[in-house]
C-alpha positions in Angstrom: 6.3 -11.3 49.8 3.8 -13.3 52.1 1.8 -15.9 50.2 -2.1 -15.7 49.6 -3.8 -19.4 50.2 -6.0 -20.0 47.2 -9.5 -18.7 49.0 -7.8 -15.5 49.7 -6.4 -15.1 46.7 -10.2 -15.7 44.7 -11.4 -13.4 47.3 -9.1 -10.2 45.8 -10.0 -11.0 42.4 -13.7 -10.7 43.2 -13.1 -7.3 45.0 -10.9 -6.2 42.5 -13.3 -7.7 39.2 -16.4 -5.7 41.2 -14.3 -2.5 40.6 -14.7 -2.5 36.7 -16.6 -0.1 35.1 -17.8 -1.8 31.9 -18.3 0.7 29.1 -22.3 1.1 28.6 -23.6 -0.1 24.8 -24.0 3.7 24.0 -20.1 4.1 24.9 -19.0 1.2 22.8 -20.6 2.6 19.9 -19.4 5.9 20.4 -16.2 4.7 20.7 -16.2 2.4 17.9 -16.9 5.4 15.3 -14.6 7.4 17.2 -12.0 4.7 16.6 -12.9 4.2 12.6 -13.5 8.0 12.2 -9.6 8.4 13.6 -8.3 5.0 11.3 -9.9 7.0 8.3 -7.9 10.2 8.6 -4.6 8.3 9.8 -4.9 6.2 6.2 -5.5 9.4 4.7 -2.8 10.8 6.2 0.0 8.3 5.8 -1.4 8.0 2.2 -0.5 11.4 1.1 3.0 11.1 3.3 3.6 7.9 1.6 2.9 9.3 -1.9 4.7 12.8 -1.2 7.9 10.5 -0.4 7.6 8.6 -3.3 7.2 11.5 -5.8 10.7 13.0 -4.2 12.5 9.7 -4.7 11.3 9.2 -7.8 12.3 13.1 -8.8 15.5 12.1 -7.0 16.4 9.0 -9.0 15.4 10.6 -12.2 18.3 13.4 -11.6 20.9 9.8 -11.9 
């Protein structure tokens, strides 16, 4: 692997930093509710997972 002097080396993060496509303000918003919309239904989710479980251990430890 050949070494890159310093000016090179600034020059490839400039070409490569002009390549990002920042996400417009519209995007970030959309994304953002997108983002709490899917955090919602995973809480939701893991909620009733999380209290299905513990009903059948409960059932289970009652049958001791």
């Amino acid at each position: 692997m050949a070494k890159t002097n310093p000016g090179e080396f600034l020059r490839q993060v400039r070409a490569e930093g002009s390549k990002i496509h920042w996400p417009s303000r519209q995007e970030t918003i959309t994304t953002a509710i997108f983002v709490a919309i899917m955090m919602f239904i995973l809480a939701m989710f893991f909620l009733g997972v999380d209290t299905v479980f513990g009903a059948v251990v409960r059932w289970a430890l009652s049958l001791l």
